[in-house]
N, C-alpha and C positions, 0 to 999 in steps of 0.2 A: 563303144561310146557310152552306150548304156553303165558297163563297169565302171568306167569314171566317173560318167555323173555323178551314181550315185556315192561314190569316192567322194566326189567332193561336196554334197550334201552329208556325208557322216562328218566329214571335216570342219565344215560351216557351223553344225548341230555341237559337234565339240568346244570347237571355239568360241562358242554363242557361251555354251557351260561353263567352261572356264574363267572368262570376262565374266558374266553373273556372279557367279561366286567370288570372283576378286572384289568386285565393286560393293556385293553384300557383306563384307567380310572386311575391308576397309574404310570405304568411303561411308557405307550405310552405318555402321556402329561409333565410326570415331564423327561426323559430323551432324548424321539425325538422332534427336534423343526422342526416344517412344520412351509416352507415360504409359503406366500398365494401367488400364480400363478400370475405371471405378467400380466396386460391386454395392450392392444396395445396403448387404450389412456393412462395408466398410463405409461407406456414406452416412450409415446413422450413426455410425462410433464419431466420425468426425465431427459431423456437424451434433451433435450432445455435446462433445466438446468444446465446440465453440458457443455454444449456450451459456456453460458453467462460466466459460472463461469471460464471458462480456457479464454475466450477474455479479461474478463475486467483487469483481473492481463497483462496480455501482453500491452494491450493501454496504460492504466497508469502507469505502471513502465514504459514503454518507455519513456513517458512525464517525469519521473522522474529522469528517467538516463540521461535525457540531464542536467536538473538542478543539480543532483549529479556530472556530470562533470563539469560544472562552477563553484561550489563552490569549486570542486578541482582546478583547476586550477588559480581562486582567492587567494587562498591561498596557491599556491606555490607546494603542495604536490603532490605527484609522485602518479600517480594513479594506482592499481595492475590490471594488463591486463590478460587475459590468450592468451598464447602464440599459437603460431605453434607446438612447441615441449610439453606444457602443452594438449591441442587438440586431438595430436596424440597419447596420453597416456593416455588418458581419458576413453574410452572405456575400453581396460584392466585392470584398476584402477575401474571401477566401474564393470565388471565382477565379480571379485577377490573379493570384498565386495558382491555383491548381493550372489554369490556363499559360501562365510563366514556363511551370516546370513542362508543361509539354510542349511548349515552344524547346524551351531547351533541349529536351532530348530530341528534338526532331533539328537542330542548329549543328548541336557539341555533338562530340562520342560519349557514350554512353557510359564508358569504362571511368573516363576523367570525371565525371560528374561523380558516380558512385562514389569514385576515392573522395571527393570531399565530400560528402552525404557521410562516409563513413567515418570520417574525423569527427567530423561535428556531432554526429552521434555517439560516437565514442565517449566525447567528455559529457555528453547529456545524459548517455545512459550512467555513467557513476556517479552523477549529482541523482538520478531518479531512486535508481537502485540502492543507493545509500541512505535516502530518506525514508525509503520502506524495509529495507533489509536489517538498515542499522541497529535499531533498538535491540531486533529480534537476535539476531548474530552475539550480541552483545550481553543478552539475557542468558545464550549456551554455552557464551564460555565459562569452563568452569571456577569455583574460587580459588583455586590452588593455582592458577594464571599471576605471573607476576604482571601486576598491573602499577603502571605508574602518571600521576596525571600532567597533563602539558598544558602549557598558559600561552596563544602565542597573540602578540600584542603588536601591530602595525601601526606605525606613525608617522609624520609628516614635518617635517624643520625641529628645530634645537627642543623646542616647549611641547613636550610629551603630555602635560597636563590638558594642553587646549588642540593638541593636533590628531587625537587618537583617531583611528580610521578604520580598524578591526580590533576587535576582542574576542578572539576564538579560544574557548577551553574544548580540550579532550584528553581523551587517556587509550593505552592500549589497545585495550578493545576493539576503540574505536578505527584504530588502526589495520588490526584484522580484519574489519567487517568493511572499511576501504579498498585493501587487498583483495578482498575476496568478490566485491561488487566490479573492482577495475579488471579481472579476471573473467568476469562475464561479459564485459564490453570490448576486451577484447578476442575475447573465444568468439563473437557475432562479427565483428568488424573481420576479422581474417577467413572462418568458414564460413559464414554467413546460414548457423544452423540452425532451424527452425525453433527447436527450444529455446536458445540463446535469445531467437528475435523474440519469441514469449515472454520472456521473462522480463525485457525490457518493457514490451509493447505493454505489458501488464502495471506494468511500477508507473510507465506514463499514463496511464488510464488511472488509475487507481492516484497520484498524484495529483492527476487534471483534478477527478471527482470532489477529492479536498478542497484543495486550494482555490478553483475557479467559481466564484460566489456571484450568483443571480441575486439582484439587491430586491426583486419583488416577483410575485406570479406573474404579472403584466409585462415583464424584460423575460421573462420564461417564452411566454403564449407568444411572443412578438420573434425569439430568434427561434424557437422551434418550427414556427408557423415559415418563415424565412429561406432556412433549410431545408425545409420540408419539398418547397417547392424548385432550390438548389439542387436538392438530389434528383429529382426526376430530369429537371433538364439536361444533368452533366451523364446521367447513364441513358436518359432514354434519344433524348436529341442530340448526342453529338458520342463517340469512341474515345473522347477523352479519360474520363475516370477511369475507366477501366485499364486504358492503355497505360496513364501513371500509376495503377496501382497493382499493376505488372510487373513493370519494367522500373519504376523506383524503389529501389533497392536499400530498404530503409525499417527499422521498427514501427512502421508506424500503423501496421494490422496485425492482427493475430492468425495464425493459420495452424491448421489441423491436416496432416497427412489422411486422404480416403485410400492409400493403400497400407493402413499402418497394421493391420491383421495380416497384410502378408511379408511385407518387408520390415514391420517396426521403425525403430526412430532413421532409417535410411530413409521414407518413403520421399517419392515427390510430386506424388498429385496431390497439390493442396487443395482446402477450403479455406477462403478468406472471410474475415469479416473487419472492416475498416474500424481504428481507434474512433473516429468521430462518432458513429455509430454507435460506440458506448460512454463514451464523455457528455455528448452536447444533453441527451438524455439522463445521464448519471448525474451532471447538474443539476437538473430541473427534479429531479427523485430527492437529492440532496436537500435541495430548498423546503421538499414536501415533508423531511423529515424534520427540519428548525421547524417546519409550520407547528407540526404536531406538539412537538415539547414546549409552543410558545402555548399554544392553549391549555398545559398544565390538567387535563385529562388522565395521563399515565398509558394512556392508547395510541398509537401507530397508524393510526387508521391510515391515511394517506399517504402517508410513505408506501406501505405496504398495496394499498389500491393504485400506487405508480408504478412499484415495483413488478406486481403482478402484471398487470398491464402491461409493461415493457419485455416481460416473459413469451406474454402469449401474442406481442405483434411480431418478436423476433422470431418465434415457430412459424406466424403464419408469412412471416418474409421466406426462409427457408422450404415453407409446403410448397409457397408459388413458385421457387425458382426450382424447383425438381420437377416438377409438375410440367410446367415450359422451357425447360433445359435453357434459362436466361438468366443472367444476374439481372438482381433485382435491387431498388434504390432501398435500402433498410428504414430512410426515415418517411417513403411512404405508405409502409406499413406502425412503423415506431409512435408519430409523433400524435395520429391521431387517438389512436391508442394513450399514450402517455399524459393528452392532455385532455381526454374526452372523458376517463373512467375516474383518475379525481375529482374533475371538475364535477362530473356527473354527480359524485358522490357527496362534495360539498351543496351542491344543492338541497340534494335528497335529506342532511342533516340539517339545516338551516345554516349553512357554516360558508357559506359562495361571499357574503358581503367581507365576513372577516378574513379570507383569505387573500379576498383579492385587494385589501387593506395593508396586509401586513409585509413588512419589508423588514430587512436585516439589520440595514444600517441602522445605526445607533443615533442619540439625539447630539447634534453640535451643541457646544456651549453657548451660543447666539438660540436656539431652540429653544435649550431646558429653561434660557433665562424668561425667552415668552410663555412660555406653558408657566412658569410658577404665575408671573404676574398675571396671567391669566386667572389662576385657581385664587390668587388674591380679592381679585375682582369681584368675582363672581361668590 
């Protein structure tokens, strides 16, 4: 009896082996995905990357936004600001959305949503990436390029004179560097590969920085301040952010593999850091740079004392979140930072009344005509 037993304990022990090994070896590989453990050097390779990658879009779209506003104002057109009353209704507007999208993923499948995330980003990323790529692309190719240029004219009933609707010129080139942008939107949309989402995620930041115009400090300190306290509620009181910024599957953060020293561009333990996180700031940096060129100094000061400052709240967002293995809200460290060391600054120069004076918009013609009669007056 004894021989049995233990007969059928070697048997049981076998069998236990075998099943292990099955179940490691199909169910554990093809169903659970293990990240490989972040290492401390691969952590600061990452996260330096995500530092550079949120400054460089804030420096250059600032430099950009001053050029986008001369061109507007060359040509006459009315430049779209966001407001006081836009600012203060920002926050809640972007609640009400982030709180949607996680409604929806907790409603729909997850897969159908993406597909259309993925469309709509598709034609967003080759309008992004063609505004920032285009010049550049267009600058290398070489002149031995047969280039020829296109007129293309859209219109509206028989009278082409009174009904024009678009006037688009281009040439070659420009065609290439279409090509070559719609190629990147859809290398992200089908692999969905980190670089790919950069490159987007960058051309949108870096476009926001431009284009999105704070019409004074006071619309700055108002949606900054807004946000500020947006961010701490959505990460620290409730799993929301974090869960959409997981699971929506979208250009709309920038990430850095912390296994990239061991596996390179395959890694997949990312570091994320949110677009808004560099836009809503890269904004108010922007503004500080028109500040500086309105006062005709030839000095930076303020740009540079935002810029810095938005440098060393986003190190000290990243110390705290290593430090407490927690994500951490970026614009509770960002904004007091971004709006405490200019402001501070313009104090300390005597320069606080004129800044927080100065606004972008330009004078209406109902204005300039009271300020003359004004100067008449007087």
């Amino acid at each position: 009896m004894a021989d049995e037993s233990q007969t059928a304990d070697t048997l049981t022990e076998k069998a236990t082996e075998i099943l292990t090994n099955f179940v490691n070896e199909t169910v554990g590989e093809q169903n659970v995905t293990t990240k490989e453990p972040s290492t401390p050097e691969g952590q600061a390779v990452a996260y330096i990357s995500l530092v550079l990658m949120a400054c460089l879009p804030i420096f250059y779209g600032s430099l950009r936004s001053v050029k986008y506003q001369d061109k507007q104002k060359a040509s006459g057109e009315q430049p779209e600001t966001i407001t006081r009353s836009d600012a203060a209704r920002f926050p809640i507007v972007a609640s009400a959305m982030l709180f949607g999208i996680y409604i929806f993923f907790k409603i729909f499948s997850q897969e159908y949503i993406n597909i259309v995330v993925g469309v709509y980003f598709l034609v967003l990323g080759v309008f992004a990436t063609v505004h920032v790529l285009g010049p550049y692309i267009s600058s290398w190719i070489p002149a031995s390029f047969p280039n020829v240029p296109y007129h293309l004219i859209l219109t509206e009933g028989e009278d082409e004179s009174k009904s024009e609707m678009m006037n688009y010129k281009f040439d070659r080139k420009d065609v290439v560097g279409l090509a070559i942008c719609l190629s990147i939107s859809v290398w992200y949309t089908l692999q969905k590969h980190w670089i790919a989402n950069n490159v987007l995620g960058l051309a949108f930041a870096l476009n926001g920085v431009e284009l999105l115009q704070l019409n004074s400090i006071g619309t700055g300190c108002i949606l900054l301040s807004g946000l500020f306290f947006y961010d701490i509620f959505w990460v620290f009181g409730t799993n929301v952010m974090i869960t959409v910024a997981k699971n929506f599957n979208a250009p709309i953060k920038v990430v850095f593999p912390q296994d990239f020293l061991s596996r390179g561009i395959f890694g997949e333990n990312f570091a994320m850091l949110g677009l808004g996180d560099i836009v809503i700031p890269g904004i108010f940096i922007a503004l500080l740079l028109r500040f500086d060129i309105s006062l005709k100094r030839n000095k930076k000061t303020y740009f540079y004392s935002g810029f810095i400052a938005y440098f060393l709240g986003l190190v000290a967002t990243i110390v705290v979140m290593t430090v407490f293995q927690h994500p951490q809200p970026a614009l509770l460290y960002l904004v007091p930072a971004c709006l405490g060391v200019p402001l501070a600054t313009a104090l300390f120069n005597g320069d606080l009344e004129a800044m927080w004076k100065y606004s972008d918009e330009p004078e209406t013609p109902k204005e300039e005509e009271s300020s003359k009669d004004v100067k008449k007056k007087n």
